[in-house]
N, C-alpha and C positions, 0 to 999 in steps of 0.2 A: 375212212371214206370222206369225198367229200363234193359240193358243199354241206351243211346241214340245211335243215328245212327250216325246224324250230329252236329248237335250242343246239346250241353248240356242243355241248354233249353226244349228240347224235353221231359226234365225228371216230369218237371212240368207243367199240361197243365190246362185252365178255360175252359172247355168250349169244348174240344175237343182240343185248338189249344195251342201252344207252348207259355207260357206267351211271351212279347213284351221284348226287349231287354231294354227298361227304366224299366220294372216290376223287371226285372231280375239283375240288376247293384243296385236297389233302397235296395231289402230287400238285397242283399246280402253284402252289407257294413254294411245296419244295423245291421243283424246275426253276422255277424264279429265280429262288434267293441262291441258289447253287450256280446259277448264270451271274446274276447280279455280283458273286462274291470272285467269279473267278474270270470276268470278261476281259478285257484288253483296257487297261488302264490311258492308254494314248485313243482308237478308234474304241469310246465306251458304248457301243450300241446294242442294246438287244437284239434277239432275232424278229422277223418281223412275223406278224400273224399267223400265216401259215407253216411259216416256220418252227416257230414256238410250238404250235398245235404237231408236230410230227416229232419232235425230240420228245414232246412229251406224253404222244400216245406210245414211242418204242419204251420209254419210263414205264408206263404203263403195263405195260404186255411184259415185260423182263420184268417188274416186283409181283406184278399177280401169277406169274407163273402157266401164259398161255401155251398150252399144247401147240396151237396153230396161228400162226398173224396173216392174218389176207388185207395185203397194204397196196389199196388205188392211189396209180400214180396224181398227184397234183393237176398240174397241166404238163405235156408233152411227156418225158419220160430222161433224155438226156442229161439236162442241164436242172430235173426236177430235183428238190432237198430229199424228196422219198428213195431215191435212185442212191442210198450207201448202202444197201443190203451188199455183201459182195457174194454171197453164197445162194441163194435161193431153191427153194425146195424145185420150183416149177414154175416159167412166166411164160400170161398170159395176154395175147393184145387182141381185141374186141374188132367190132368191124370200124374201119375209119371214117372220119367224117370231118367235113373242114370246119375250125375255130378256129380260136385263137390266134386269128392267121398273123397280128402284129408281133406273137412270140415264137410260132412256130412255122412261120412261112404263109404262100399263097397256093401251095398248090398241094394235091394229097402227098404227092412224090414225097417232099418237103416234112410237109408232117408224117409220114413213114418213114423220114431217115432217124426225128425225133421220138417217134415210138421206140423202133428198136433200137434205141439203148440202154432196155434194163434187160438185153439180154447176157445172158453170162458163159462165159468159157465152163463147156462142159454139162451146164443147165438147159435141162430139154423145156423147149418151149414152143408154143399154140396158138397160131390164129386159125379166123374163121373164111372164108370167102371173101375176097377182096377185088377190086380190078385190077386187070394184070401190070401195070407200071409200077404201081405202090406193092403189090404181094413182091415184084422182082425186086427191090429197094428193099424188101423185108431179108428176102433171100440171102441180098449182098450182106447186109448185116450182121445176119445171122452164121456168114459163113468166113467174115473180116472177125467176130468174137469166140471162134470156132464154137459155137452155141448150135446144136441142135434142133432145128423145126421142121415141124410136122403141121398140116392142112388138117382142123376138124373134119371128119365125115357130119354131113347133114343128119339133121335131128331122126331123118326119114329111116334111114342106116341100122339107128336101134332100135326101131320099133318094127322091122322086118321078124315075121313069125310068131309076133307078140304082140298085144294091144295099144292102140297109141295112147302116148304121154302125154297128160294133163299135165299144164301149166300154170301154176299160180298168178302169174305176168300175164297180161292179155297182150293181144297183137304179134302181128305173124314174125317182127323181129326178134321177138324173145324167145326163137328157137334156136338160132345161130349161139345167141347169150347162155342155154340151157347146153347144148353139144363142146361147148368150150369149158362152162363150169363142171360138166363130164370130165373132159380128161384131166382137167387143173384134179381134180378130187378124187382121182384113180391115180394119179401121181403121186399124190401124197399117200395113199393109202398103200402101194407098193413098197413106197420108200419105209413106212413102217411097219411091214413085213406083213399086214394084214392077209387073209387066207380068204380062199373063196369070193374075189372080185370080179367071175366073170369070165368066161372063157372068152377071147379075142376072134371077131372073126374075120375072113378072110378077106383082103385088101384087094378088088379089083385088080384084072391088070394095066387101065389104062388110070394111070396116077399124077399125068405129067398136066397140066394146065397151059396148055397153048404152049408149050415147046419149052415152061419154064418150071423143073421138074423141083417144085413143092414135095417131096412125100407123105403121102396121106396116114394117117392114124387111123387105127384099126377100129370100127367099132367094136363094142362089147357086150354081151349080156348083164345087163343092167340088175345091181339088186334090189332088193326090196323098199332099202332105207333112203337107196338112189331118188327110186321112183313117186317116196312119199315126200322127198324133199324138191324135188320139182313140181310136187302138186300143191305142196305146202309154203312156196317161196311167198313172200310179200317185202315187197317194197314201195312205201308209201311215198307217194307224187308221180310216180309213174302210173300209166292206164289207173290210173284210182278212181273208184266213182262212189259217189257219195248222193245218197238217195233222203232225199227231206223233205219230204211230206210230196207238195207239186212241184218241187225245184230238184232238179237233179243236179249234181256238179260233175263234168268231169275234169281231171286233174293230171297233165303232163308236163314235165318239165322240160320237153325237148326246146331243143334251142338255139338246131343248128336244121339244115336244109332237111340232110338227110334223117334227122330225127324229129322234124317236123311233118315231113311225106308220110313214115310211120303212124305218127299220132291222128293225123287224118286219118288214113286207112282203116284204124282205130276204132277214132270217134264216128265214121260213116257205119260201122259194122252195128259200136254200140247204141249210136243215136238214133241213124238216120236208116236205118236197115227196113223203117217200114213208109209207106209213102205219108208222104205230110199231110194233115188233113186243111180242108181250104178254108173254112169258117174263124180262123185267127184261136184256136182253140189252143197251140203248140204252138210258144216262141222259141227262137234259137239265137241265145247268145255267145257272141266272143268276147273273153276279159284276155287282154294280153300287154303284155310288156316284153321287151328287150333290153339286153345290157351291154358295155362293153363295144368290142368294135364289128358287133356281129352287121350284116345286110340284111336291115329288119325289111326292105321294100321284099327281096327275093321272099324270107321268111312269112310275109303276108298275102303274097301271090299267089301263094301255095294253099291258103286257107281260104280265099274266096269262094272256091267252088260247094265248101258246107253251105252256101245260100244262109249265112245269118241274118236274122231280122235285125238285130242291135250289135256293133262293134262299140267295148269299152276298151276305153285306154286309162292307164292309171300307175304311177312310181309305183317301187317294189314299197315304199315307205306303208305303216299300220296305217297311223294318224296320223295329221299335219305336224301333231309334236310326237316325237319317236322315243324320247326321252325316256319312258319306263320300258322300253325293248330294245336293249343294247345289244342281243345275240341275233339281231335283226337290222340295224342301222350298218349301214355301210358310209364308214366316214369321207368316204373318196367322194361320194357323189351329193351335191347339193342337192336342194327341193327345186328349188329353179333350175338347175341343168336335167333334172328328170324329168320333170314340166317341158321342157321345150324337147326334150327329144318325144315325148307323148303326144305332142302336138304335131311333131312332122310327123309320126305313124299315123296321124288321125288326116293327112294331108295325103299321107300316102294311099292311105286303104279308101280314100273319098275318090282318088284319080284311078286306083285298080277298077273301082267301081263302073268311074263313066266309062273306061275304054272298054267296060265286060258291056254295056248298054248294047244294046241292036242283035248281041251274040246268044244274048240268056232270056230265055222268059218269065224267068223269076224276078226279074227287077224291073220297076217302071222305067217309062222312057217318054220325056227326057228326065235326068237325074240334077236338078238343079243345085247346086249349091255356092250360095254367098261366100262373103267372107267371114272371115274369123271373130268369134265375141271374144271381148277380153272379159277375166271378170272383173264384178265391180267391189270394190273394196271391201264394202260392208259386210256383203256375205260373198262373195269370192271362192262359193267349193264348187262352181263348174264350168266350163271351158268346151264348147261344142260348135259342131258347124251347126249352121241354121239345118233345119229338116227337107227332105226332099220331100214332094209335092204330095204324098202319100207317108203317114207316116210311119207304115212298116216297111222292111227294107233296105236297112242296112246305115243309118243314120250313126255317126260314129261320135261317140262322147268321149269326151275326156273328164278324169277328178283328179283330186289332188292327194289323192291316198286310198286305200285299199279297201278300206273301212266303208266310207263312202259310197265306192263303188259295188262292193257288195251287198251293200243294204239299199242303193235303188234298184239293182237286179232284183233281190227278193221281196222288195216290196211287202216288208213283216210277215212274209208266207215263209221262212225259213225261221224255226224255233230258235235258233241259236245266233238270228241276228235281230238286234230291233229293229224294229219301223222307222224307214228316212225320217228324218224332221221334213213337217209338210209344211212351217212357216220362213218362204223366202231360199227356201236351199237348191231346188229346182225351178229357175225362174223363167226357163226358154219352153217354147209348145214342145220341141222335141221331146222333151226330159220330160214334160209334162203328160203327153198321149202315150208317150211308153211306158209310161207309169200304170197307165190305165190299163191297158191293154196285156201288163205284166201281173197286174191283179188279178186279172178276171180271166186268161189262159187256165186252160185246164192242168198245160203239164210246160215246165221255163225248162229248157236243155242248156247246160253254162258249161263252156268249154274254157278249161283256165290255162293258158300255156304260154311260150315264150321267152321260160325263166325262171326255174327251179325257184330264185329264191322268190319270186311272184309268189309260185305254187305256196311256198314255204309259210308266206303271210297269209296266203288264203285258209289253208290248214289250219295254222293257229287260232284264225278266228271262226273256223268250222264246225272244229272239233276241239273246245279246249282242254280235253284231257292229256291231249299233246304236250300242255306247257305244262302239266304239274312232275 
């Protein structure tokens, strides 16, 4: 899978868990030197990153002797390095959602022609719910590779006459995700002649989706071991929340419209489900970042209506110097190019603000905001718009690394961050009164998203049992 969060290991797991760091140093020298020894003597190049990391998680999985490989495609599915299976047990493609648009196109169409190409002649395969342009573009595919698909039945399907299914995943998307990782795992489990999976039941008769005839998958009587492993699912940076003492964190790494929409729906359920009390008792923060050639303005439109008191912005980077976290630096992107795209989010989420003024009652009015501080050399760790006239409500900071910014969120009220340095490092009123204000809250809500590897860094300095 990928990306990882914290360590790169993550990418390759036996068993559920992250192979051991002897597993990981052993085949990765031998991938190496076995490339190194037999590359193209005229084009000498290695493969690149991700590339590497996939010849040498199938290394991997062919010398340990995996029963089962469940291999997420890269990006798109086409043209992706994952995409030499020629045989597969069973594929499965999730609900879409636009990214990547500079490699997979601008529209879903587009990106559903580059989904379905890992499907295969003859290999039965599984999506979930989709809008009808991209499911027909799935269809054509499927029926140009003479590949076989079938429409998940809703989560709802198999819990008819039986208790409903607990979810490990929070949020109402992770049930499409749960009815797909059904039949992927009923698949398999026929193909290896397993006994007693279920009797099938019976397929409505209206199966056809707006005249574009998907045929639907049967649900099943679910077994036991089904049921414990969708109660027992975890996956860390998704809906994760992390509870420390007054600070709570919550943790998604969505990063695109529609998996941002989700994380809201989410975070209102798990944050904001009870009314806010008025006496400044409960602050509510946003830490976010974006990457890549995503529409962070759309992606931050979408988060205004959580009414947070403080928007942070901040690089995916630990610390200013990155240098002891190499499974975390991404060498593409400067400090200064992630600084200024931090700064147009902070430009942006200031201008969402004044046109929400006159519509919301949560925000003063008017919402004043100056120009831009630079910082000043000496101490240079922050970068904010001046405060509006009140200073709760939405006043958006900027720092210069992760580290930073999550240690004036918690304000040494989270065990596992120290205390900002209080000499010179916050030197504007804004930074200053939220500071205060962040102390003396009874409970901080910190919503971290916009960027898995955001999440990834926040993790690491969360919970550091992650990086041993």
């Amino acid at each position: 899978s990928s990306p990882h969060l914290v360590q790169v290991r993550e990418r390759i797991r036996i068993n559920g868990q992250p192979i051991s760091k002897d597993l990981f140093n052993k085949y990765f020298w031998l991938v190496y030197n076995r490339l190194e020894e037999t590359k193209d003597p005229v084009h000498a190049s290695m493969p690149a990153y991700f590339r590497f990391l996939t010849i040498m998680a199938f290394h991997v999985f062919l010398q340990e002797k995996v029963d089962l490989a469940v291999v997420e495609v890269g990006i798109g599915g086409t043209y992706d390095c994952t995409n030499i299976i020629r045989a597969p047990v069973v594929c499965g493609i999730s609900s879409l959602g636009i990214d990547h648009t500079s490699i997979l196109g601008d529209t879903m169409e587009k990106i559903a022609w580059q989904k379905g190409g890992i499907f295969k002649p003859g290999v039965p395969a599984f999506t979930v719910a989709q809008p009808e342009r991209p499911l027909e573009v799935l269809r054509e595919r499927a029926q140009e590779r003479k590949c076989p698909l079938y429409l998940c039945p809703e989560l709802d399907d198999f819990e008819e006459g039986c208790q409903a299914l607990e979810l490990g995943l929070a949020g109402a998307h992770q049930r499409s995700n749960a009815a797909l990782a059904l039949q992927l795992a009923r698949m398999w489990l026929q193909r290896r002649g397993c006994q007693d999976l279920g009797e099938l039941k019976e397929v409505p008769p209206s199966t056809e989706l707006v005249g574009r005839p998907v045929p639907l998958a049967p649900a099943f009587r679910l077994t036991d071991a089904m049921i414990q492993g969708l109660r027992d699912t975890e996956w860390l940076g998704r809906t994760q929340v992390l509870s420390h003492g007054p600070v709570t964190w919550y943790l998604d790494g969505a990063h695109t419209t529609s998996s941002i929409q989700a994380c809201v729906r989410w975070f209102r359920q798990a944050a904001l489900n009870q009314d806010r009390l008025h006496d400044g008792s409960e602050v509510y923060v946003l830490l976010f970042n974006a990457t890549g050639d995503r529409d962070t303005a759309a992606l931050l439109k979408l988060l205004v209506p959580c009414h947070f008191d403080y928007a942070v912005f901040c690089p995916n980077f630990m610390e200013v110097s990155v240098a002891n976290n190499a499974d975390q630096q991404n060498f593409n992107v400067t400090l200064e190019n992630a600084l200024t795209r931090c700064l147009e989010n902070q430009r942006t989420w200031t201008r969402l603000l004044e046109e929400k003024v006159g519509q919301d009652p949560w925000l003063p009015s008017p919402l004043r905001v100056g120009g831009l501080l630079q910082p000043a050399p000496a101490r240079g760790s922050l970068l904010l718009v001046p405060p509006a006239p009140r200073p709760l409500n939405s006043p958006a900071l900027v720092f210069p690394c992760l580290a930073q910014a999550l240690r004036w969120v918690a304000q040494g009220r989270d065990p596992h961050l120290a205390a900002p340095a209080a000499s010179g490092a916050h030197p504007h009123p804004a930074a200053s009164s939220g500071a205060v204000l962040l102390r003396e809250a009874a409970v901080v809500h910190v919503l971290v998203t916009g960027s898995l590897h955001l999440v990834g860094g926040a993790l690491r300095l969360l919970d550091p049992a992650l990086s041993q």
